[in-house]
Structure formats: structure tokens, C-alpha cells
BALOBA-1460 file (C-alpha; in Angstrom, 3 decimals):
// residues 217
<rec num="1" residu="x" x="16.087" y="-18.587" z="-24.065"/>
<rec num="2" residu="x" x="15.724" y="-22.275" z="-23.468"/>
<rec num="3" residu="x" x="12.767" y="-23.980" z="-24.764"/>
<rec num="4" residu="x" x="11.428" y="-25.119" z="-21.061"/>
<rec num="5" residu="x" x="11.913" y="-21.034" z="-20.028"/>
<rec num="6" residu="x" x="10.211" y="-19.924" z="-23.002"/>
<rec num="7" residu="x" x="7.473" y="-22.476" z="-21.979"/>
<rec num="8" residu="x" x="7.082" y="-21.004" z="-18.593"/>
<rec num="9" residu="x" x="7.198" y="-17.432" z="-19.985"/>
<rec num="10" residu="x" x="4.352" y="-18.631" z="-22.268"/>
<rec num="11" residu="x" x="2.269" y="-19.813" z="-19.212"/>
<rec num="12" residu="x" x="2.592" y="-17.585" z="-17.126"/>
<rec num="13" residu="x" x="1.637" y="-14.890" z="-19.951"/>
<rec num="14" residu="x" x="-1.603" y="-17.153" z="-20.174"/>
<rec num="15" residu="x" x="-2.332" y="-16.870" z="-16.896"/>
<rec num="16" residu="x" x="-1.837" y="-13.243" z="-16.146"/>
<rec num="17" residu="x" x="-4.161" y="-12.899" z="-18.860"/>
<rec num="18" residu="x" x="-6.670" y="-15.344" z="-17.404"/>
<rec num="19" residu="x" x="-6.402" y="-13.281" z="-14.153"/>
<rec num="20" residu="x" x="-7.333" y="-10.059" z="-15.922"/>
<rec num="21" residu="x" x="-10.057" y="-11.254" z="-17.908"/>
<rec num="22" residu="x" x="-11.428" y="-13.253" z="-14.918"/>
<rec num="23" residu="x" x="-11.310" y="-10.001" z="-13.180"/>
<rec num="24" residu="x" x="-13.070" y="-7.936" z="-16.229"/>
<rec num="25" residu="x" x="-16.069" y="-10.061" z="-16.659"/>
<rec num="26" residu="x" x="-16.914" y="-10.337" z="-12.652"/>
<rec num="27" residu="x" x="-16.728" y="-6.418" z="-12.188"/>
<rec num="28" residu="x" x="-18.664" y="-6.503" z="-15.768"/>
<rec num="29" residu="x" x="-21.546" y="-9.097" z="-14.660"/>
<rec num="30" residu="x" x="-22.006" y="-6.688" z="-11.923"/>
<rec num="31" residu="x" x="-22.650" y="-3.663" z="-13.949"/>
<rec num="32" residu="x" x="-25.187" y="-5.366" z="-16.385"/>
<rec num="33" residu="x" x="-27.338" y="-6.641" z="-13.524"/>
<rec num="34" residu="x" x="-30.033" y="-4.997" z="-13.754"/>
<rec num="35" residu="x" x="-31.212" y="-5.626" z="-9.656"/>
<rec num="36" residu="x" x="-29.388" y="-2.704" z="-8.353"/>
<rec num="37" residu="x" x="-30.448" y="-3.913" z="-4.710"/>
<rec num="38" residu="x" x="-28.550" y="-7.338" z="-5.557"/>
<rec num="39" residu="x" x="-25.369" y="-5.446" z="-6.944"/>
<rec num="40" residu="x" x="-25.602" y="-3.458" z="-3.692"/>
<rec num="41" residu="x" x="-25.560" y="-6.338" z="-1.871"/>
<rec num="42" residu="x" x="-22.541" y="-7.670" z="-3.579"/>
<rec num="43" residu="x" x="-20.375" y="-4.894" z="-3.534"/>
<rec num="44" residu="x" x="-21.270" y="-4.710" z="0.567"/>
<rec num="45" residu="x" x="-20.123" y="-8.030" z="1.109"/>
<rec num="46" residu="x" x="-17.432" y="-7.614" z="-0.802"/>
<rec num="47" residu="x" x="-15.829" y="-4.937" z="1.153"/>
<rec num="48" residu="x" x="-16.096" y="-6.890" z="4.090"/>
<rec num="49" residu="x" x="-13.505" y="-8.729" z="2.839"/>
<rec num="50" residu="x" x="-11.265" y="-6.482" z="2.535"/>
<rec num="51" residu="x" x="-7.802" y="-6.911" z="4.062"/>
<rec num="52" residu="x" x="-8.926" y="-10.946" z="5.102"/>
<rec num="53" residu="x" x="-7.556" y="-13.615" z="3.531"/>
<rec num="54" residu="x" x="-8.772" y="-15.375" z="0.386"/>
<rec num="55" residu="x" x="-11.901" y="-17.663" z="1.459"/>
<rec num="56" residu="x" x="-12.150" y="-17.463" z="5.269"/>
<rec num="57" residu="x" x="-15.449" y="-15.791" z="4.702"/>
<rec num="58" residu="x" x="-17.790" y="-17.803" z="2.850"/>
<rec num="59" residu="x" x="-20.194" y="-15.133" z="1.422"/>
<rec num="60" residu="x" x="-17.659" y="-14.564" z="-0.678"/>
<rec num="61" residu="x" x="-16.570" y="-17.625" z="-2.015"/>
<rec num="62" residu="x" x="-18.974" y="-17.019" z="-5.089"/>
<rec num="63" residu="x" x="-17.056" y="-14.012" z="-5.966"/>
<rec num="64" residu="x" x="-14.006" y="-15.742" z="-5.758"/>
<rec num="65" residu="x" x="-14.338" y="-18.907" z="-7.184"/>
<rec num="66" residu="x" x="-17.223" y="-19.082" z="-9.369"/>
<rec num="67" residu="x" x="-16.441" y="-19.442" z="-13.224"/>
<rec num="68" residu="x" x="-12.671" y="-19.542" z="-12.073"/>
<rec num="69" residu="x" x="-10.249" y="-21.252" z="-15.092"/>
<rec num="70" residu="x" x="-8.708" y="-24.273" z="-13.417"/>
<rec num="71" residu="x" x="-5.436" y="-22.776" z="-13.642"/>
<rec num="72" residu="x" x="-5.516" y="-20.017" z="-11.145"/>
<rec num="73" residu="x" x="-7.238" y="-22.133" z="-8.531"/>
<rec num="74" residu="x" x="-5.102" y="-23.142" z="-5.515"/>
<rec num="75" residu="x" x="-4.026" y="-27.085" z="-4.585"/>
<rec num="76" residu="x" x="-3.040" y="-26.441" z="-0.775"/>
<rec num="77" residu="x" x="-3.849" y="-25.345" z="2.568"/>
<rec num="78" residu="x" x="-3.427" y="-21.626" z="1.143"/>
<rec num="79" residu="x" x="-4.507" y="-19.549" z="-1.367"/>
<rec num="80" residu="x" x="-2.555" y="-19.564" z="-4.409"/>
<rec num="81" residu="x" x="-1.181" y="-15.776" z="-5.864"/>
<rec num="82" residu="x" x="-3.593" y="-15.936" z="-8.317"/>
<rec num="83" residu="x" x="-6.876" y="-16.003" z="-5.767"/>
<rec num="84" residu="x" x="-4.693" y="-13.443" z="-3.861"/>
<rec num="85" residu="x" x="-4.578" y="-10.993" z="-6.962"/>
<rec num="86" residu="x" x="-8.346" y="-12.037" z="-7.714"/>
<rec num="87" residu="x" x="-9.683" y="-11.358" z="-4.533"/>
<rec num="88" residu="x" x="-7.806" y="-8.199" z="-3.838"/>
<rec num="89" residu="x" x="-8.370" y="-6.874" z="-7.077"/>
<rec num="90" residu="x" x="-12.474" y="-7.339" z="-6.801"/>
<rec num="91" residu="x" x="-12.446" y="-5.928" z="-2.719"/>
<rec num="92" residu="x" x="-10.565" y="-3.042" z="-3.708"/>
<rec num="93" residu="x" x="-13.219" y="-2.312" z="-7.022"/>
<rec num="94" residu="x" x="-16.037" y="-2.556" z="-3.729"/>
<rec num="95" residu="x" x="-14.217" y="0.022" z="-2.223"/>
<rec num="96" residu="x" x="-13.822" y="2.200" z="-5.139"/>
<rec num="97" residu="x" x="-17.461" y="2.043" z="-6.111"/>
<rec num="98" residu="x" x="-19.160" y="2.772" z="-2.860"/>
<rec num="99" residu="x" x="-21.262" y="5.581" z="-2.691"/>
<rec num="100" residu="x" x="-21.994" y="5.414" z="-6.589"/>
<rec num="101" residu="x" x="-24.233" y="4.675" z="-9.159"/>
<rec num="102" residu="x" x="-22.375" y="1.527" z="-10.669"/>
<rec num="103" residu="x" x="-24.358" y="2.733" z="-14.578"/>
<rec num="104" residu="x" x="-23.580" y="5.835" z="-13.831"/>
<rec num="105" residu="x" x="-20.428" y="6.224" z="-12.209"/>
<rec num="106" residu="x" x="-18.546" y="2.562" z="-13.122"/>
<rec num="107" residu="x" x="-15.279" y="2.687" z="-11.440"/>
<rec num="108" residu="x" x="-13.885" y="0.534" z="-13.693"/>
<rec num="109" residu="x" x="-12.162" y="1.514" z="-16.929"/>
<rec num="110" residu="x" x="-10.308" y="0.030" z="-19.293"/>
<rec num="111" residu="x" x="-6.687" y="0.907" z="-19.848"/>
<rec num="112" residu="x" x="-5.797" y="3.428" z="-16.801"/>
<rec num="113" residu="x" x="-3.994" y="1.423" z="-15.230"/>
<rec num="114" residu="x" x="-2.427" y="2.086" z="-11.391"/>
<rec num="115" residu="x" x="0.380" y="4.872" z="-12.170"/>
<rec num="116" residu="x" x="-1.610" y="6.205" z="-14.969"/>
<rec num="117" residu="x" x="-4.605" y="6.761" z="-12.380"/>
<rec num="118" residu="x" x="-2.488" y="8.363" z="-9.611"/>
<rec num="119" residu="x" x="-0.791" y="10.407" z="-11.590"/>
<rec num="120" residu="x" x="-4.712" y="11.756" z="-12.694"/>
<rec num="121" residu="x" x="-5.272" y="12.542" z="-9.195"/>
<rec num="122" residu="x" x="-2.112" y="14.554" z="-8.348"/>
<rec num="123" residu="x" x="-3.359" y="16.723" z="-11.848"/>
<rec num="124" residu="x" x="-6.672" y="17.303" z="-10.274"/>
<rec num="125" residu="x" x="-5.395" y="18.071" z="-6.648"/>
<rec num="126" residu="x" x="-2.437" y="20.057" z="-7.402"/>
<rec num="127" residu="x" x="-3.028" y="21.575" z="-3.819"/>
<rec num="128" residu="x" x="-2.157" y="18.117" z="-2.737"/>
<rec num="129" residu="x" x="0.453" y="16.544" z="-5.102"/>
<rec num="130" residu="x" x="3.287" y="16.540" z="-2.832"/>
<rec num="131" residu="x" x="0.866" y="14.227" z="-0.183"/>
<rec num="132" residu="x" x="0.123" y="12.117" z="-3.040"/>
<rec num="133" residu="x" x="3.568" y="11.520" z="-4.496"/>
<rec num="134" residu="x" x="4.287" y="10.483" z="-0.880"/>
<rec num="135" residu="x" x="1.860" y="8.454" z="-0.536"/>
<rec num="136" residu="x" x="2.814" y="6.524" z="-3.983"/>
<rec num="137" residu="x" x="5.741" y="6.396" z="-3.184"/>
<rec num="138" residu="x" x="5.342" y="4.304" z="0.220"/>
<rec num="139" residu="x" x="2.586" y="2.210" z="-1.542"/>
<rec num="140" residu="x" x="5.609" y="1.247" z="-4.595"/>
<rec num="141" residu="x" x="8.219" y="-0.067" z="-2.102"/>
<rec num="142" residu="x" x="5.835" y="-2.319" z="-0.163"/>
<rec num="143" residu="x" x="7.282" y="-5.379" z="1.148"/>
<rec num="144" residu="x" x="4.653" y="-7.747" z="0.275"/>
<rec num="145" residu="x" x="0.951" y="-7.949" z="-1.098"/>
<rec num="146" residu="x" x="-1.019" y="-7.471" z="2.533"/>
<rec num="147" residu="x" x="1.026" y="-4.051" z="2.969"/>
<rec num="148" residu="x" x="0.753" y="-3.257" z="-0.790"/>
<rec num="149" residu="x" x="-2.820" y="-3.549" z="-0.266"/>
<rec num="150" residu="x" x="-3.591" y="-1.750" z="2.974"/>
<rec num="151" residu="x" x="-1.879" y="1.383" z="1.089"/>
<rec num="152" residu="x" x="-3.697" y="1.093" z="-1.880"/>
<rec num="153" residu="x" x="-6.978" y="1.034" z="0.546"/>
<rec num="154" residu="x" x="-6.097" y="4.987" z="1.199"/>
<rec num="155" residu="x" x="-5.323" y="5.610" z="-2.445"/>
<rec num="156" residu="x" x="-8.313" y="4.243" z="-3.789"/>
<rec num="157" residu="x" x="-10.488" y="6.352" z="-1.264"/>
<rec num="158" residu="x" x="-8.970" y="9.211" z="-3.026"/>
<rec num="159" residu="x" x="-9.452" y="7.987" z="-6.473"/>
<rec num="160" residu="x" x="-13.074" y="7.371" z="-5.625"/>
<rec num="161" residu="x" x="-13.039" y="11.195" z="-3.932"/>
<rec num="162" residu="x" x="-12.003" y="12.490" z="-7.432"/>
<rec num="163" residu="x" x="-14.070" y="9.941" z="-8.950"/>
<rec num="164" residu="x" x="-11.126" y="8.484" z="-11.406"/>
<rec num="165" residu="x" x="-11.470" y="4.589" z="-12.402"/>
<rec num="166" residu="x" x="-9.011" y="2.216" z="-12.568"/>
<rec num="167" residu="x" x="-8.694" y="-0.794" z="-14.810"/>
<rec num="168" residu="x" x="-8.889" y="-3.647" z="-12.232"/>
<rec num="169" residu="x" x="-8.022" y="-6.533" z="-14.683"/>
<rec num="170" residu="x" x="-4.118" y="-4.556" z="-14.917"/>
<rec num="171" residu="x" x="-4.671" y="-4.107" z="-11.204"/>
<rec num="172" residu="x" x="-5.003" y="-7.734" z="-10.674"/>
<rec num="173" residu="x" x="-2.345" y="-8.457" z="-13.059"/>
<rec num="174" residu="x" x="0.174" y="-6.261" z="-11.344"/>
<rec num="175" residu="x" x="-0.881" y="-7.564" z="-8.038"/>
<rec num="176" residu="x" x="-0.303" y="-11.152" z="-9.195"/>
<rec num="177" residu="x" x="3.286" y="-10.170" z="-10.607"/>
<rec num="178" residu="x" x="4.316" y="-8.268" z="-7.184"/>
<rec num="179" residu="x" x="4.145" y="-11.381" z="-5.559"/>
<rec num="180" residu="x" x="7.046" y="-12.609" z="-7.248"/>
<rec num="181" residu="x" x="10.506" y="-10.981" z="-5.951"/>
<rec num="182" residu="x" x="11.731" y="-10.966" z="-10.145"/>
<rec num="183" residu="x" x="8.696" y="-9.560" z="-11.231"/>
<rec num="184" residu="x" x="7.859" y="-6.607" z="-8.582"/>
<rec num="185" residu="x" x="10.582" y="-4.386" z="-9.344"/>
<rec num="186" residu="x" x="9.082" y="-4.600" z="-12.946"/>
<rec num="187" residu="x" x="5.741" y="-3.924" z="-11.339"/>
<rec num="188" residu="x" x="7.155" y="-0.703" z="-9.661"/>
<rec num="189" residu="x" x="9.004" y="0.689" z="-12.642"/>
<rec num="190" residu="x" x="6.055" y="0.361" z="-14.813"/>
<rec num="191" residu="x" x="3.511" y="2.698" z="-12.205"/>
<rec num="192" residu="x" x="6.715" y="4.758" z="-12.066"/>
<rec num="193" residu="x" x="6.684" y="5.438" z="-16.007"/>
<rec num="194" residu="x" x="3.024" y="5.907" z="-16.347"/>
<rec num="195" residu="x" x="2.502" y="8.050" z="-13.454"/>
<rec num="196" residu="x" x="5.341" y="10.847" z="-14.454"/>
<rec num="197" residu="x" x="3.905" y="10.664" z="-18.123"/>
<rec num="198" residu="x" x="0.527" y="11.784" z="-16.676"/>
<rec num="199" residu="x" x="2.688" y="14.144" z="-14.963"/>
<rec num="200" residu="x" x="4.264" y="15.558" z="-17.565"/>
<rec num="201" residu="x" x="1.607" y="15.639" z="-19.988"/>
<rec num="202" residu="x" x="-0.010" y="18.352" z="-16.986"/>
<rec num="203" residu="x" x="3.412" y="19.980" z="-18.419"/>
<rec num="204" residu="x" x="2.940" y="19.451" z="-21.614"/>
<rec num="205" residu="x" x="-0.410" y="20.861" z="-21.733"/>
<rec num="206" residu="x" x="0.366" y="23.960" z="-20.218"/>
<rec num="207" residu="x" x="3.232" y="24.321" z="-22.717"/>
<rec num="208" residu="x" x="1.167" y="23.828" z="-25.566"/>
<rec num="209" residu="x" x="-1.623" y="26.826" z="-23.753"/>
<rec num="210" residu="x" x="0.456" y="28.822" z="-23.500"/>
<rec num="211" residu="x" x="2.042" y="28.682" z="-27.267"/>
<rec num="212" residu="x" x="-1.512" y="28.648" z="-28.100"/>
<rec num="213" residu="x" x="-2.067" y="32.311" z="-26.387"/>
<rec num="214" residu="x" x="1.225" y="34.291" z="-27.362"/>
<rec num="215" residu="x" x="0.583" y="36.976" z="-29.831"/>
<rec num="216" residu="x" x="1.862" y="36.207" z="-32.973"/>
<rec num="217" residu="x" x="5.407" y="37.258" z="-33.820"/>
């Protein structure tokens, strides 16, 4: 690797980690406030802005670009992939956490990331886990991040149904790298892994019950 690619590898690490923790600490300051009415508030205008484009509504310009590090801010007449993955990332967690206490029920959690927490729901709705292979399947060959994201609308209603969290600072890191035609195959393979080994640790499992209940030899 040439030193000026490994610097751009480097930067762009740094700012898919900016992205995520950016992410983490907004979704974070909501669940410490203590003014449930306010975080109510928040989340409802947030959801309003789902499937719009990054700041044509300004009630939610504080949620986008308060506290943001320089380098993820735009420079042009358009939002810059980094507000997109921000901003999609945080409308989708108002989504998710509709209808529930955000102490008590926090839709957000740390490491299950996108495949991990699909795979979770076709375990808990085996009834259903043909529909919801489908449906991951159509979300993972998307064209682009406005039909990624109207797909992942109808997943996350059924996350929220089942009441399984995501961790929205990988969400906003994936949705940052699937704007890049390199990096989305990468994107897809990765949900790919981690939802079959959620699959097959259902498998797994009832392996090892079973072991667990045959009379000894």
C-alpha cells in the first residue's frame, strides 16, 4: 500500500468512527434526559424526517448538526454521506423507539449490529422466517441509500414489534460505507455473515438440547 492510500485508509477509519460515536452520544443524551415530555418531543420530530433529505426541515437541524466534528460536515449545495448516514441513522432510532419507554425499553444496544439483529428476529418468528429472509434479502441489494432506507423502515417496525435493539452507531457506519460502490458489497457480506451465524447458532442450540436430553449411553 502506498503511503497517500494508507493515509486515506487512515481517514476514512477516523471518520467512520467519528460517525458512530457522533451517533452514540446523540441517541445517549436522549436517554439520560430526564424530561421525558422533551425526549418525546424529539423523537416525534425526528420521525418526521424520515425518508426527507438531510436539513430541508429545520426542527431538525439541532439533531443533525449540533456538536458535529468538522469533518463530517458538508461544503456544498448537498449533504455530504456523512450527514446522510447521521441523519438516517438517528430517524430510523425514532422509529424504532416509538411506542416505548426510552429507560425502559432503549432501542439502542451496543454491538448487535444490522445482520446480527435480523437474524434475532427470524429466531423469534420462526412462523415467519421465510418473509423475513425475503425481506433481507431485497433490503441487501439496494441500489442506493434512499431505497436502502425505505426497506429498512419495514424492518425496523418489526424489530421494534419483537422489541430487539440495534446498535445505531454500526448502523450509521454501514450506512456511510454503502454509499460508496467499493465499500457496499463489503457492507452486504458483513450483514450476510452475522445474520446466518445468528441463524445457525438457533441450530446450534438445538443441537446442543438435544445432546443435553439423550439418555446416557
Amino acid at each position: 500500500m502506498s503511503p497517500q492510500n494508507k493515509g486515506e485508509n487512515m481517514a476514512s477509519t477516523d471518520k467512520i468512527h467519528q460517525i458512530a460515536r457522533f451517533v452514540h452520544g446523540k441517541i445517549l443524551s436522549l436517554q439520560k434526559n430526564p424530561n421525558d415530555s422533551a425526549v418525546r418531543a424529539s423523537l416525534a420530530k425526528m420521525r418526521r424526517g424520515i425518508g426527507e433529505k438531510p436539513g430541508d426541515q429545520a426542527e431538525l437541524w439541532e439533531m443533525l448538526f449540533e456538536g458535529i466534528p468538522e469533518e463530517l460536515e458538508g461544503c456544498g449545495e448537498e449533504p455530504s454521506t456523512s450527514e446522510w448516514a447521521v441523519y438516517t441513522a438517528l430517524t430510523l432510532f425514532s422509529l424504532h423507539q416509538q411506542g416505548k419507554d426510552i429507560h425502559q425499553d432503549f432501542m439502542f444496544q451496543e454491538n448487535i449490529n444490522l445482520g446480527m439483529g435480523i437474524g434475532r428476529l427470524a429466531r423469534k418468528i420462526p412462523d415467519s422466517k421465510t418473509a423475513v429472509i425475503r425481506r433481507f434479502n431485497t433490503m441487501a441489494t439496494s441500489m442506493d441509500l434512499v431505497e436502502l432506507s425505505w426497506h429498512l423502515r419495514g424492518i425496523i417496525q418489526l424489530l421494534k414489534r419483537e422489541s430487539i435493539p440495534l446498535d445505531y452507531g454500526n448502523l450509521a457506519k454501514d450506512l456511510y460505507l454503502y454509499q460508496s460502490l467499493q465499500n457496499a458489497p463489503k457492507v452486504r457480506l458483513n450483514w450476510g455473515r452475522n445474520f446466518y451465524r445468528e441463524l445457525n447458532r438457533e441450530k446450534q442450540e438445538a443441537a446442543q438440547a438435544q445432546a443435553e436430553n439423550q439418555p446416557p449411553a
